[in-house]
N, C-alpha and C positions, 0 to 999 in steps of 0.2 A: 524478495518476492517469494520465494519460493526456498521451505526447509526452516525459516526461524523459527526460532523457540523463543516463546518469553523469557528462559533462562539468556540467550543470550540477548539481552540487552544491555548499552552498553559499547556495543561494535560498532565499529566504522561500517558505514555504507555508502554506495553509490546512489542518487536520487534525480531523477530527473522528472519536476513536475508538468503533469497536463495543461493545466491551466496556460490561454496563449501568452499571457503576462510576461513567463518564462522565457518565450521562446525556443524553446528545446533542450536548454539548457542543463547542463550535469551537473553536479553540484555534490559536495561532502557532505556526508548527513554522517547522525550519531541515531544510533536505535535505539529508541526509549521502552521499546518496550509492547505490549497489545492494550494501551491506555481507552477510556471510553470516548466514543466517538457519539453518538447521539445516545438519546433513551427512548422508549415506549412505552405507552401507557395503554389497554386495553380494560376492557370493564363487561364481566358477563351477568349480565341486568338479571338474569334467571337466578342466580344462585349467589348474587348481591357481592361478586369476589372482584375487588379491583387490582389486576397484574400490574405491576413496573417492574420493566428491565432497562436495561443499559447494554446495547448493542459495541462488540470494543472493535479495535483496528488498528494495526500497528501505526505507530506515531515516532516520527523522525523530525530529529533537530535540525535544521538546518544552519549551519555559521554564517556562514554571507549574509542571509536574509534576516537571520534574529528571527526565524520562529519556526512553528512545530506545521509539520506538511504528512498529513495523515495517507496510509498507503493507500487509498481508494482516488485518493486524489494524484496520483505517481505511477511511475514504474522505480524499483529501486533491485538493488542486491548489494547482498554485502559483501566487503573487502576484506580477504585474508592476508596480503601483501601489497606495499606500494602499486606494483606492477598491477595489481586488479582494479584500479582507479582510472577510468577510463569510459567516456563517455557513451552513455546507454545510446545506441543505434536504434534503426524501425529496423532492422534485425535482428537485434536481440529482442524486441517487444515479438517479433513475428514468430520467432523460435523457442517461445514460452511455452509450456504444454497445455496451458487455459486456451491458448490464443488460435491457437492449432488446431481444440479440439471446436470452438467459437464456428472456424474458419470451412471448418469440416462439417459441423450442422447445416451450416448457413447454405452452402455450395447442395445438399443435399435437398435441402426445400427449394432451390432452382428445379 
């Protein structure tokens, strides 16, 4: 989630996908890496120039399931030792500094 580099792909990670399919479930993943996840196309009719890009996102292998589960779709972190393998909690989702600062907006517009 937080701190990868493309250089490290490659590393073990912890993955736990949204989707209710999963159920909650933690899982090993392998980090591939900031692979591309959709593209865009935009067209500025004035000046006749058509943009394409390719929006990326870090993308994780996952072994149990035999496929690649993109980080938009997860919460994940990666494992520097056995011992860091360990199933992703709604504590640790809550304790993320996005989630916090989400949490902190949100509460504000009450």
């Amino acid at each position: 989630m937080e701190g990868m580099m493309m250089s490290a792909s490659g590393r073990f990670v912890s993955i736990k996908p949204c989707a209710e399919e999963y159920k909650g479930k933690t899982y090993l993943g392998l980090y591939l890496g900031d692979l591309p996840w959709m593209s865009n196309v935009s067209y500025n009719e004035d000046e006749k120039i058509l943009n394409v890009g390719v929006i990326h996102n870090p993308a994780i292998y996952v072994f149990s399931l035999k496929k690649i589960i993109f980080g938009t779709e997860s919460w994940w972190c990666k494992i520097d030792s056995p011992e860091d393998m360990k199933d992703i909690s709604e504590e640790d989702i809550n304790n993320t500094w996005y989630v916090k600062l989400l949490k902190a907006m949100c509460q504000e517009e009450i």
